[in-house]
C-alpha positions in Angstrom: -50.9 -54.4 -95.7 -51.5 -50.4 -95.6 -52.3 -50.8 -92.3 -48.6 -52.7 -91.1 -46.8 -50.4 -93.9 -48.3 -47.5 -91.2 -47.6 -49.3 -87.9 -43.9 -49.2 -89.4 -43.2 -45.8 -90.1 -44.8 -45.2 -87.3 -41.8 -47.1 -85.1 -39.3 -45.9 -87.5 -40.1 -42.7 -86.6 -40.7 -42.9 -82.8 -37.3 -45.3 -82.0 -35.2 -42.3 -83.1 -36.6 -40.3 -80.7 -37.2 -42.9 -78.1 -33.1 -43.2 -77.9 -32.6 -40.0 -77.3 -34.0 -40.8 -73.6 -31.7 -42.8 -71.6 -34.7 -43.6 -69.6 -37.9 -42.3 -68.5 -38.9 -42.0 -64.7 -42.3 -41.8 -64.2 -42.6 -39.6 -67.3 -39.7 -37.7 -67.1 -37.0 -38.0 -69.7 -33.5 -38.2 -68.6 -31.7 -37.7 -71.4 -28.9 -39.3 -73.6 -27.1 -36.1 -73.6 -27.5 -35.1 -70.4 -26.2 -38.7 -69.5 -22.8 -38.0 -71.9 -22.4 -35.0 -70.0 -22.1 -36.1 -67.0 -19.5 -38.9 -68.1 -17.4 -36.5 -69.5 -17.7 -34.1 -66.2 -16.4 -37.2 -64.6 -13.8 -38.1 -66.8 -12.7 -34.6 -67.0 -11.7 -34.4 -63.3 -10.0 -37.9 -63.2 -12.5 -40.9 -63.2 -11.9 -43.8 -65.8 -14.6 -44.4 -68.4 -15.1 -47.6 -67.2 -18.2 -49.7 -68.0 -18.9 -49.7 -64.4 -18.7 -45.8 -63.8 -21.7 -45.7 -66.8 -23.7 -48.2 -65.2 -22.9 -46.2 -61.5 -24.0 -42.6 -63.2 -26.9 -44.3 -64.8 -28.2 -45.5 -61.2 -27.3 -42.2 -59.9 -28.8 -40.2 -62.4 -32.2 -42.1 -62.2 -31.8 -42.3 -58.3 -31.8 -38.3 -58.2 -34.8 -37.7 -60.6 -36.9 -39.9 -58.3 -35.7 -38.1 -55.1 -36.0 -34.9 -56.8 -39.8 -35.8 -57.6 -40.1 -37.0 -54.3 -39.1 -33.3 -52.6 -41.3 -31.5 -55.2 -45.0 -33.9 -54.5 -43.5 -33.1 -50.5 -43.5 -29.4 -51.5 -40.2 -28.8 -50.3 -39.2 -27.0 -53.6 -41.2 -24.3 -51.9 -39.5 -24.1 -48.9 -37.6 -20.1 -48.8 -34.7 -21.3 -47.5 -34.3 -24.4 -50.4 -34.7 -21.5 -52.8 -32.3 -19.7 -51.2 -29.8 -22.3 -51.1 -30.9 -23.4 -55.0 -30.0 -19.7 -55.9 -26.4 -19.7 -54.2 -25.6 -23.0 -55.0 -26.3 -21.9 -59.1 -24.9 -18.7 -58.6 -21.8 -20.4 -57.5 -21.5 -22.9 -60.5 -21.5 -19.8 -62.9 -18.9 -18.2 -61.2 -16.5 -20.8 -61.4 -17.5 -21.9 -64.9 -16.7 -17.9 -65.9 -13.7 -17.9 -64.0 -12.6 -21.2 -65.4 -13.8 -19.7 -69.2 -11.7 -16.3 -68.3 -8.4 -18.1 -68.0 -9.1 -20.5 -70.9 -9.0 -17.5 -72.7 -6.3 -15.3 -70.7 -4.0 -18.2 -70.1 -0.8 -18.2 -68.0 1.4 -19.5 -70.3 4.8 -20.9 -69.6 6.4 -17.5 -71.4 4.6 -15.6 -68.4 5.6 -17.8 -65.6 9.3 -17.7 -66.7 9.1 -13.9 -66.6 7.4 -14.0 -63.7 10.1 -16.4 -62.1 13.5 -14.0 -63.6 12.0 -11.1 -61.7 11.2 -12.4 -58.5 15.1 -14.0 -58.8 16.3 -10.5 -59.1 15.1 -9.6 -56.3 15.4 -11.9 -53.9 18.2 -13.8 -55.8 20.8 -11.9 -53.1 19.3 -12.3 -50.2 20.9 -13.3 -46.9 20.0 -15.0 -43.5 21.6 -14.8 -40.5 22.4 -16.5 -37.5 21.3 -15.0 -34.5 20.8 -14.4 -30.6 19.7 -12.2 -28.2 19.3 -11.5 -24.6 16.0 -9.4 -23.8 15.6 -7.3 -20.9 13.0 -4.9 -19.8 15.7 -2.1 -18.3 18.5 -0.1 -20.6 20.4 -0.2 -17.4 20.8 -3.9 -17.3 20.9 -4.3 -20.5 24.6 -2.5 -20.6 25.8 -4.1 -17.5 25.1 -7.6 -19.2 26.7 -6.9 -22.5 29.8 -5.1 -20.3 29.9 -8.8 -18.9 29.9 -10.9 -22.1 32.5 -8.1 -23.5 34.7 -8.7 -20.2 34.1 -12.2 -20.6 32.8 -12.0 -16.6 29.9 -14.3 -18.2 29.0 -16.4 -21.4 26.3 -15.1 -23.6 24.8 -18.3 -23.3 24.5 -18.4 -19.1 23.1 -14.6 -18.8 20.5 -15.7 -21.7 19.4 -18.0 -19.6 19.4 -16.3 -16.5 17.9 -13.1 -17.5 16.5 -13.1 -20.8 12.6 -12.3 -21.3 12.3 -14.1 -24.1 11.5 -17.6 -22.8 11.4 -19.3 -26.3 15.2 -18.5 -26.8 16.3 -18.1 -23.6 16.5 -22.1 -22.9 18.2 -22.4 -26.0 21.3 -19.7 -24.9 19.3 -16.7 -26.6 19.4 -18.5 -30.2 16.8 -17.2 -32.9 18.3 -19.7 -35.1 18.7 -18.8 -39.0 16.2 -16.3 -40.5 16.2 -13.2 -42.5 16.7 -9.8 -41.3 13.2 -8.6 -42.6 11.7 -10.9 -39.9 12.2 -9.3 -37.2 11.1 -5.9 -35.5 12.7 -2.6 -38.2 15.4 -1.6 -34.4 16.5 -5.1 -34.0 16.7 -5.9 -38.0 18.6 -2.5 -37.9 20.8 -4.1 -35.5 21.2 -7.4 -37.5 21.9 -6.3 -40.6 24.5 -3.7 -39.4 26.7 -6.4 -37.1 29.2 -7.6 -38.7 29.0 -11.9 -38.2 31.0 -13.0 -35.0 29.9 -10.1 -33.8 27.4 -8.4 -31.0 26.0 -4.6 -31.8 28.1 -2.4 -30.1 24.8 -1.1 -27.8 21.8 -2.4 -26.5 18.7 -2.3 -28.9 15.3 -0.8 -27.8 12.2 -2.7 -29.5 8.3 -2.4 -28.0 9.3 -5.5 -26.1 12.4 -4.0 -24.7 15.9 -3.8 -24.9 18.3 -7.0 -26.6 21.7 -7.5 -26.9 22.1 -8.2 -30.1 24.8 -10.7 -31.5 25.4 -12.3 -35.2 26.3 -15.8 -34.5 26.7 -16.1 -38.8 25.2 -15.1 -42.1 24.7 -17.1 -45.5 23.0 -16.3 -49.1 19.1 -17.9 -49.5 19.8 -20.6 -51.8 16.9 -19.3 -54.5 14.5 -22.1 -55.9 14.9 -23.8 -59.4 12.2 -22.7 -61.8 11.3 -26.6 -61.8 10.6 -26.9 -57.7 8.5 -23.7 -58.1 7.0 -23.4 -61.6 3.4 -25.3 -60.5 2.9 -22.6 -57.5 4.1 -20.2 -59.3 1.4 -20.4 -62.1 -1.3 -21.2 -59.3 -0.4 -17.5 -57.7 -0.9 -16.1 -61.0 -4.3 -17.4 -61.9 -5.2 -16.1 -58.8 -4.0 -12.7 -59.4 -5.3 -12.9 -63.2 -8.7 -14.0 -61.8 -8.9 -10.9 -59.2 -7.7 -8.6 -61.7 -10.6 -9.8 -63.8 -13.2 -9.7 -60.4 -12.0 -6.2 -59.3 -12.6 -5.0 -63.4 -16.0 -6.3 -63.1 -16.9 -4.7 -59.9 -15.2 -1.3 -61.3 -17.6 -1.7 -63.9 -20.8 -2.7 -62.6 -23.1 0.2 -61.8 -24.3 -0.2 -58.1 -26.6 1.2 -56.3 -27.0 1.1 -52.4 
């Protein structure tokens, strides 16, 4: 009776820890926790905790302890270049894990995107895009005899475009640039833009490092700025970006280096 009292303290005592193991492959414990872990990982990035997912992990799991045993008996845990990529491919997990730990602390809340949003509206809240076209030519010379023909209406914009333009992307279509803003073109022809009045050409040739245009503003409207709705989600990607190379460019500021 001593002896079965013994025998079951002796299970008591070992089923506790026994269950702490999810299983054992060939020796090696892979663990409850471990197992929870990687559920939640899972979870955490969109899967459904399904009873098939657990039963999927569980194969997986013991699938990579016996490949993993596998590579060691082969030696290849001693292979340079698997410790090299073993040491980037950890060194890489930590960074994200403290970059995803920095903004769980520095948040960018709603309150900062909002700002974020009334500024850039100031600013570009007013801007304008125009309607434009051009004839490019290599010679000033030519350049003032053409626009001395579309002025004397000897000749259409539209017919010396195509005829002598250098710009082969606009000159099939007339010399249009379609709409865009000022700001993307070369600074002497968005000079040139932004001081024509619309329905009008520039009252001279304009010499850019591609050559000389005649310049005309077909029309001009106001940018239609974004709701806060259509650009909130990329607006608070852009900032976690910035927050996070804030936060990388501190650390490097601070880190003593030696070379």
């Amino acid at each position: 009776m001593k002896r079965f009292a013994m025998t079951l303290a002796a299970v008591a005592f070992a089923v506790p820890v026994y269950a702490q193991n999810l299983a054992v492959v060939n020796g090696e414990p892979i663990t409850q926790k471990s197992y929870d872990q990687f559920i939640q990982l899972l979870v955490s990035q969109g899967a459904p905790d399904t009873p098939q997912l657990r039963e999927q992990v569980k194969e997986e799991m013991i699938n990579r302890v016996i490949m993993v045993q596998a590579a060691e008996k082969a030696g290849v845990s001693d292979d340079p270049a698997v410790h090299t990529e073993l040491e980037l491919t950890r060194q890489g997990i930590l960074v994200r894990a403290l970059m995803s730990e920095y903004l769980e602390k520095n948040p960018v809340t709603q309150e900062k995107i909002q700002a974020e949003y009334d500024k850039l509206k100031a600013e570009h809240g007013q801007d304008v895009e125009y309607q434009v076209r051009h004839i490019l030519v290599e010679e000033e010379s030519l350049a003032n005899d053409l626009l001395k023909q579309i002025k004397d209406k000897k000749a259409s914009f539209e017919e010396l475009a195509k005829e002598h333009s250098k710009d082969p992307g606009s000159a099939a279509e007339g010399g249009s640039l379609g709409w865009a803003q000022a700001e993307n073109y070369v600074a002497p022809f968005a000079e040139a833009v932004k001081s024509t009045p619309k329905g009008q050409m520039a009252d001279k040739p304009v010499q850019s490092q591609f050559g000389w245009h005649i310049v005309e503003v077909i029309d001009e409207r106001p940018i239609e700025f974004p709701s806060f709705d259509q650009v909130s989600t990329q607006l608070q990607e852009m900032m976690r970006e910035e927050e996070l190379a804030k936060y990388q460019q501190k650390l490097r500021a601070d880190a003593k280096i030696e070379e």
